[in-house]
Structures are given as structure tokens and as C-alpha cells.
N, C-alpha and C positions, 0 to 999 in steps of 0.2 A: 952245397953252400958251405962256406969258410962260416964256423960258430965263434964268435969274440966275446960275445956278451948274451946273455938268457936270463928268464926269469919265470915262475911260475906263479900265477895268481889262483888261488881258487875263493867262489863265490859259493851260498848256501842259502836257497832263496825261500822263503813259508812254505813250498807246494812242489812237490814233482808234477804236477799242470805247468805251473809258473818254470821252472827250470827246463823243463820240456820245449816248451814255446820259445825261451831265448835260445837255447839250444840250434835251434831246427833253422831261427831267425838270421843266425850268427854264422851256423855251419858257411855257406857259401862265401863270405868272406874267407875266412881259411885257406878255399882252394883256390881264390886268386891270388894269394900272398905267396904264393910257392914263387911266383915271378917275379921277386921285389926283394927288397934286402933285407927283409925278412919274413920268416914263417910263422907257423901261429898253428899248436896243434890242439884240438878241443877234445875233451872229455866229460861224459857227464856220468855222473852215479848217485842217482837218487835225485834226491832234491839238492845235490853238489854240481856246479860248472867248474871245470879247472882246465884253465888256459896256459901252454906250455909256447913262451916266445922265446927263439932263437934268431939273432940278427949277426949281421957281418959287425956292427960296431954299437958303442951303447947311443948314438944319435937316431940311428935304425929303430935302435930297442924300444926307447923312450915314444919316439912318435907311433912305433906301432901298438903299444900300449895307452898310449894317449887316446886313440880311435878307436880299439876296443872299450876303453872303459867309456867314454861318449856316446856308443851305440847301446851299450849294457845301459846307463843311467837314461836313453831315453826308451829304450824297449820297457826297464819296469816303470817309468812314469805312463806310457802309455798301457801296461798290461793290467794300473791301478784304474788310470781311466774309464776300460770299459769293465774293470771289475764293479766298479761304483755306478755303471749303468746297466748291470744285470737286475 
């Protein structure tokens, strides 16, 4: 893939439990973006997520940053949910 435009977001969540779980939850997105006009490489260390997007152009970029962050804000709204039903 031709890289025009990247960017790297890293996230720092209360709990290596909590970063774990988005982790695990998020991975498989990843490896179908290999297809698509853009990629998306995840790392985690510790209680850190850090997202590395590489896209063909910053319209790629943007949208696929836009859908990561959408699935992050509802994975911790749901990971608080059944924290408050344990």
C-alpha cells in the first residue's frame, strides 16, 4: 500500500483487564483493513492501546479513525456497564 497520510493515537485505560478486552475486541478489525485503503496496526503495553493508521489519502485516514474511535467509545461504555453489574 502507497502511505500518503498516518497517524498514531494511543489510548490509557484504568486497568490492564480494561485494555485487554478492547484489545482482543478491536484486534480482528485490523486484519480486515489490510483490504481497504487503509491499515490499522494495534499495540498494546500495559494498560496502553496505541493505534498506528496508515491510509492511501487523509479522506481514508480520517474515516478510518473515525470507526475506530466509535467502536473504542462504545466497547468502554459497555465494559462500564457490566462493570456496574458485577
Amino acid at each position: 500500500m502507497i502511505r500518503e497520510a498516518s497517524a498514531t493515537i494511543r489510548i490509557t485505560y484504568p486497568s490492564e483487564d480494561e485494555a485487554d478486552i478492547v484489545c482482543r475486541s478491536i484486534f480482528p478489525e485490523t486484519e480486515t483493513s489490510i483490504k481497504y485503503r487503509s491499515k490499522v496496526k494495534l499495540i498494546r503495553n500495559g494498560k496502553s492501546i496505541t493505534l498506528i493508521f496508515e491510509s492511501r489519502d487523509t479522506t481514508a485516514l480520517r474515516a478510518a479513525i473515525n470507526s475506530y474511535l466509535s467502536w473504542l467509545i462504545l466497547l468502554r461504555d459497555i465494559y462500564r456497564i457490566l462493570e456496574r453489574q458485577k
